[in-house]
C-alpha positions as CSV (number, residue, x, y, z in Angstrom):
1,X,-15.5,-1.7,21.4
2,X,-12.6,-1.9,19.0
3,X,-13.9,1.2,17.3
4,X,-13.6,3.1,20.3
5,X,-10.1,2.0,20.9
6,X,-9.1,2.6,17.6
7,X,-10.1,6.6,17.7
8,X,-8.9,6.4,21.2
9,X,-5.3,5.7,19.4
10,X,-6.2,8.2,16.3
11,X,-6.8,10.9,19.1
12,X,-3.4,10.0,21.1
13,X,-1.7,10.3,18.0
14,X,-2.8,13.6,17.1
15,X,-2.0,15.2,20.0
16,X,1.3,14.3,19.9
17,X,1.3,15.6,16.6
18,X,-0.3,18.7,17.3
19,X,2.4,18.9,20.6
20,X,5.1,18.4,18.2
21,X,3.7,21.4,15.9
22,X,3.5,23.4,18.6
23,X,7.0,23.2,20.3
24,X,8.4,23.5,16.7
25,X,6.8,26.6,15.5
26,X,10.4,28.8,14.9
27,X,10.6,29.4,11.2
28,X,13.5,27.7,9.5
29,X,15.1,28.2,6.1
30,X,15.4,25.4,3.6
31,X,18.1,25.6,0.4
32,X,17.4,23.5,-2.4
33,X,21.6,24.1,-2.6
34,X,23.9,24.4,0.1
35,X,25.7,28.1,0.0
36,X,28.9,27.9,-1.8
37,X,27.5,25.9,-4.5
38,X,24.6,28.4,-4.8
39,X,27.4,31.0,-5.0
40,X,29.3,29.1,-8.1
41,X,25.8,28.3,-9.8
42,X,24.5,31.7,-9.1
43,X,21.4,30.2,-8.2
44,X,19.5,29.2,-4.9
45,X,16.0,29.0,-4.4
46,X,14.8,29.5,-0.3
47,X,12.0,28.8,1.5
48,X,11.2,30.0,4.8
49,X,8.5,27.1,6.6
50,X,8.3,26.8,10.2
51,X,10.3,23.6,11.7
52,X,7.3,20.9,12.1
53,X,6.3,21.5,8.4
54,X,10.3,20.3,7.6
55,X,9.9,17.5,9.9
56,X,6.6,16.6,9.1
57,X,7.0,16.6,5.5
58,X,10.4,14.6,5.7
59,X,8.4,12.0,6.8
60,X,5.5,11.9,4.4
61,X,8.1,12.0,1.7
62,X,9.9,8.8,3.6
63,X,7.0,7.1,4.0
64,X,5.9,7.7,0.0
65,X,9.6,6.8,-1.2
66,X,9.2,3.2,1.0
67,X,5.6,2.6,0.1
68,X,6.7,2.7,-3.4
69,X,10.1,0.8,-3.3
70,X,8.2,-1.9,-1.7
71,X,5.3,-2.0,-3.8
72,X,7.8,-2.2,-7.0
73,X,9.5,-5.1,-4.6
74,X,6.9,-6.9,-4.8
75,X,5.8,-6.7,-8.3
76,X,7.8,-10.0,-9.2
77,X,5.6,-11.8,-6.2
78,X,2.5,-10.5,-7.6
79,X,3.0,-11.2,-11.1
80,X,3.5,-14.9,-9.9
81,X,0.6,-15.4,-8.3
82,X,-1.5,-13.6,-11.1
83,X,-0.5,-16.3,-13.5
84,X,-1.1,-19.2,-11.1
85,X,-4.5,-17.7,-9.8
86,X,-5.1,-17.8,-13.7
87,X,-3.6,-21.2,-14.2
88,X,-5.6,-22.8,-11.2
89,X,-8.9,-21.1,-13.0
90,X,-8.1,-22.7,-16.4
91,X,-7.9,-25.7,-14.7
92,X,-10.4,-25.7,-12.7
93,X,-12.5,-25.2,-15.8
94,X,-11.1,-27.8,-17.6
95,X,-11.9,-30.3,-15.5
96,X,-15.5,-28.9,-15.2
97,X,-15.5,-29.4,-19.2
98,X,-14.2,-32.8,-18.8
99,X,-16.7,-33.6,-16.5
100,X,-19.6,-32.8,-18.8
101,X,-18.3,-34.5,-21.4
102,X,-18.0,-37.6,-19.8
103,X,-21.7,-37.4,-19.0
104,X,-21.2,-37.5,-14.8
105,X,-23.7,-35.9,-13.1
106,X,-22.8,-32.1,-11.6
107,X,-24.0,-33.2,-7.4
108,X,-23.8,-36.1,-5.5
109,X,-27.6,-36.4,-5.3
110,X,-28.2,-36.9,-8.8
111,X,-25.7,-39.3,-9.1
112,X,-27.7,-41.2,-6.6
113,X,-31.4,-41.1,-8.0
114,X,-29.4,-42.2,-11.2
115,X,-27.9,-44.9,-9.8
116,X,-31.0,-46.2,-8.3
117,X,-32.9,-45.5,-11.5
């Protein structure tokens, strides 16, 4: 059921997508400059792409720049709980080690039949 609802939402989503594409069709002209310092420079590179490209693409490039800022946010969080993830493991073995080398059964139930033995 919650498959359904989920390509139910996909589907929604593309149509306003596709409705936005097609209301925005006009082509439009993006400057890497604006014109008076193209003039000074002497050089301006133009592209003609139709206006839901521009918007679309604004977007994607929105979304990468704040997947990535908050992915190098988080580094100092992750890093953290990589070293205590590997501190809890090296403890965890010690204290398997130590438990061997007292001799103490590994279970409950053997420590019972040797008890009783």
């Amino acid at each position: 059921m919650l498959r359904y609802l989920r390509y139910l939402v996909l589907l929604v989503i593309g149509l306003v997508l596709l409705t936005i594409a097609f209301a925005n069709r006009t082509l439009v002209t993006l400057s890497v400059l604006p014109g008076d310092v193209a003039q000074v420079v002497g050089w301006n590179s133009q592209v003609e792409v139709p206006l839901f490209v521009a918007i679309f693409g604004g977007v994607a490039v929105g979304l990468l720049i704040g997947f990535v800022w908050e992915w190098l946010r988080e580094h100092r969080h992750r890093r953290v709980a990589s070293t205590k993830t590997a501190e809890a493991q090296r403890l965890e073995r010690e204290l398997a080690a130590m438990r061997d080398a007292k001799g103490q059964p590994q279970d409950d139930v053997m420590a019972l039949l040797e008890k009783k033995a």
